[in-house]
Structure formats: structure tokens, C-alpha cells
C-alpha positions as CSV (number, residue, x, y, z in Angstrom):
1,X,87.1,-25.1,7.3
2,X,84.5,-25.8,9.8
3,X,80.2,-25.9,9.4
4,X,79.7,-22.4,10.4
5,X,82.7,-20.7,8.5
6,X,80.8,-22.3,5.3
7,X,77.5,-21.1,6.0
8,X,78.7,-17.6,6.2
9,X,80.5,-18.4,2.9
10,X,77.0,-19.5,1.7
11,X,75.2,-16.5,2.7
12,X,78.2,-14.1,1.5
13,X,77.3,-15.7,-1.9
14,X,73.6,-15.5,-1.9
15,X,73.6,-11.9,-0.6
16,X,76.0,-10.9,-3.7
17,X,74.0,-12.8,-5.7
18,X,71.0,-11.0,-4.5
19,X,72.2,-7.7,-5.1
20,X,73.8,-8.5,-8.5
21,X,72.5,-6.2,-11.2
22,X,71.3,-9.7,-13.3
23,X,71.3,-7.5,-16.7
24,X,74.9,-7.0,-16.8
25,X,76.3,-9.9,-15.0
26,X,74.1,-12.7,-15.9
27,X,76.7,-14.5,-16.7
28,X,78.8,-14.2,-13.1
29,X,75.5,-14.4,-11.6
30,X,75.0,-18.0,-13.2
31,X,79.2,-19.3,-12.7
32,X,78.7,-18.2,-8.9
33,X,75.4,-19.9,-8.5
34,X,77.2,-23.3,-10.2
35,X,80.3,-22.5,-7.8
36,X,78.4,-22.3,-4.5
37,X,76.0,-25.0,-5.5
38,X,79.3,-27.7,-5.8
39,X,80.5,-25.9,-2.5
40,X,77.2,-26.9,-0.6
41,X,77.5,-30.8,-1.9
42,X,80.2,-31.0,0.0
43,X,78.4,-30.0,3.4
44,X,76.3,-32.5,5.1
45,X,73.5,-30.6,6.6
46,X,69.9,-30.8,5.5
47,X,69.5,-27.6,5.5
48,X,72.4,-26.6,3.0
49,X,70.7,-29.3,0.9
50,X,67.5,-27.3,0.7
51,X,69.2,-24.7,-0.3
52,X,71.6,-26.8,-2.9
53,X,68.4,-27.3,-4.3
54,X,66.7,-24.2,-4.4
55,X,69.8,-22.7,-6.1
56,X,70.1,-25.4,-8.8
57,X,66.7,-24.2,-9.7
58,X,67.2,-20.8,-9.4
59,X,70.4,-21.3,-12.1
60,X,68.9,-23.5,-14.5
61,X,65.9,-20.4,-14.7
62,X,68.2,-18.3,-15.2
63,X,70.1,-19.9,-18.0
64,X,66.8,-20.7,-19.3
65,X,65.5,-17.3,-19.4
66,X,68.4,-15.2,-20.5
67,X,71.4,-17.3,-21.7
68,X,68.6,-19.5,-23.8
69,X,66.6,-16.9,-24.9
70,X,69.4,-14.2,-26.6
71,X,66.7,-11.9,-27.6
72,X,64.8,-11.5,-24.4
73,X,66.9,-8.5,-23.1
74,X,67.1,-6.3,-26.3
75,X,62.9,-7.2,-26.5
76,X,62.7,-5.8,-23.1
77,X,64.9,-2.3,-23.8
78,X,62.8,-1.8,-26.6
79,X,59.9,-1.2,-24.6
80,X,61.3,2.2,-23.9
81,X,61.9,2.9,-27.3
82,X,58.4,2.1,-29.0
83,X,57.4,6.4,-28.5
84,X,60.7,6.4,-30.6
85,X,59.8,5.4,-34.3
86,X,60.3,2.8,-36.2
87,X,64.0,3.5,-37.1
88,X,64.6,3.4,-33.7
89,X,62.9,0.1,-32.9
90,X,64.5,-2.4,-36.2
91,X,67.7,-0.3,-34.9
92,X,67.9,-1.3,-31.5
93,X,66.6,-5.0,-31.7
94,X,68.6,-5.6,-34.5
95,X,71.8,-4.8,-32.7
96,X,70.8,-5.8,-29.3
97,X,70.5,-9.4,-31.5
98,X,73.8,-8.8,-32.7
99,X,72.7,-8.6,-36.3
100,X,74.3,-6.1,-39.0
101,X,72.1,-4.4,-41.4
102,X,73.5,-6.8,-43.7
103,X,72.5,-9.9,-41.7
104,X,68.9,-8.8,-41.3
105,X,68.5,-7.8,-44.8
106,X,69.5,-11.4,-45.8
107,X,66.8,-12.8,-43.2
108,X,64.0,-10.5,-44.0
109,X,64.9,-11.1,-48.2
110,X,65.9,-8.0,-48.9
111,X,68.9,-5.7,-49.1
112,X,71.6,-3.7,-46.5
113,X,70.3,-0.3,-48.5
114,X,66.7,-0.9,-47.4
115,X,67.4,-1.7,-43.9
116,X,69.6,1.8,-43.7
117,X,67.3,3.8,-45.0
118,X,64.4,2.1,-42.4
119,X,66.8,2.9,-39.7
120,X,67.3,6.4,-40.7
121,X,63.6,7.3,-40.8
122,X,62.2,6.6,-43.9
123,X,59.2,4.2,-44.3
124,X,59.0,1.3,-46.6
125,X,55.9,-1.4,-47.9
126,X,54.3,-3.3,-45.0
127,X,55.4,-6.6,-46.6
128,X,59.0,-5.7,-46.0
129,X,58.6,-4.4,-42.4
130,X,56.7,-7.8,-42.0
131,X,59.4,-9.7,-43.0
132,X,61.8,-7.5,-40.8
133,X,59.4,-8.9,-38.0
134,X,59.5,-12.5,-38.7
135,X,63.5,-12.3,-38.6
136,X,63.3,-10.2,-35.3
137,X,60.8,-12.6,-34.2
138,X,58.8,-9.7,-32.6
139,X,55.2,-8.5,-32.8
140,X,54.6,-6.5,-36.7
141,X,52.2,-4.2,-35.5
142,X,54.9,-3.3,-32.4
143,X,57.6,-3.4,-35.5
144,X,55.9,-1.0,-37.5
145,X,53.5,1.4,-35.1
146,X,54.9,1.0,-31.3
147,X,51.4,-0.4,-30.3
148,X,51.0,-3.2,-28.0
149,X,53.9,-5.6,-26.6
150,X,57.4,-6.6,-29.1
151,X,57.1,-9.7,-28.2
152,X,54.7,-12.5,-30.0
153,X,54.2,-14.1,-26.7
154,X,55.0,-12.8,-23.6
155,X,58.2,-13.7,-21.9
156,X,58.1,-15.8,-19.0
157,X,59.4,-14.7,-15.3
């Protein structure tokens, strides 16, 4: 395969990379940046070693922000559910973490019964819901009232 045959391979990838919905396909997105990344190093041009480069980086932020950081896309789907209630929010973040009710019961020191009856609407002591928050690892205030950001820190982009 000749020089210019690979660079339209090259920008085939990065345009499908570019358009790639990166929630859903983070994953593929990542394997396709590692696949045309070990294309380029076998291309001698200076150019295609700039952009070697720049995709390397562009792959290891990627795995850093969303394959390292598990909790990072449920945090950010709750956003739209903190006018929701606070059933809604332990809910959602606990399965977007992948959590049963039983799991988080264990991690906040209480029990499966509690964490139901949180998630269908009713309330429960502040030192529980704090606990919830520390195994969530999001923001108690945000846990409890919807006010403010889920996160503890903010994530980085």
C-alpha cells in the first residue's frame, strides 16, 4: 500500500473517530485510536509522526478519563436527575456504578431494606444518606438535596 493510500486510511480513522458518540463507544473509540496509532509507526513521514503522537495522547486521556474513572459517566447523567429526588439520585448512581442495593448497603453500613425504601421515596437520618455518599463518592449535600455539583471535585476535561 502506497504513502497516500495510508493517509486517507489515516484520516478515514480520525474522521470516525471524530464523529464517534464517545459515551457509548468509548471503548471502540480507544481500540481504534491504539490500531491506527501502530498503523502510523509503520509510515515514515514526519508528519504522520506528529500525528502518532497527538493520538497517543489523545488515547491515554481518554482511558484516563473514562476507562479509569468508572464513575465519571453515571456522575455526569445525574446532573439531569438532581430536580428528580433523592430516590432518584442514590438510584441512578448506584446502578450507573454497577452496585446492587445490597452492595451499597454493605458499603454505606447498613442494610438492602434501607436502601429500597431510600429509592422508593422515603427519607432516612442524615448520617445514613452520608454514608450513602462516601460509598458513591459524590457530594452529600447533592446526595441528599440536588444542590450544587455530585461530584466532590470537579472532573477534569
Amino acid at each position: 500500500m502506497d504513502k497516500s493510500n495510508d493517509t486517507q486510511q489515516v484520516k478515514h480513522t480520525i474522521n470516525q473517530l471524530i464523529t464517534c458518540d464517545i459515551e457509548q463507544g468509548i471503548d471502540d473509540a480507544i481500540e481504534t485510536l491504539q490500531m491506527t496509532a501502530e498503523r502510523l509507526e509503520s509510515l515514515d513521514d514526519p508528519g504522520i509522526k506528529n500525528a502518532l503522537r497527538a493520538l497517543e495522547r489523545c488515547a491515554s486521556r481518554l482511558e484516563q478519563h473514562y476507562v479509569k474513572n468508572d464513575m465519571a459517566k453515571a456522575r455526569t447523567a445525574l446532573y439531569l436527575a438532581a430536580e428528580k429526588g433523592l430516590g432518584v439520585r442514590v438510584r441512578r448512581l448506584r446502578e450507573g456504578v454497577g452496585f446492587t442495593q445490597s452492595n451499597l448497603a454493605a458499603m454505606a453500613g447498613t442494610n438492602q431494606a434501607v436502601i429500597q425504601k431510600i429509592e422508593n421515596g422515603h427519607s432516612t437520618r442524615p448520617r445514613v444518606l452520608s454514608a450513602i455518599a462516601v460509598a458513591l463518592n459524590v457530594n452529600p449535600a447533592w446526595l441528599q438535596f440536588g444542590d450544587g455539583f455530585a461530584n466532590k471535585e470537579p472532573l477534569d476535561h
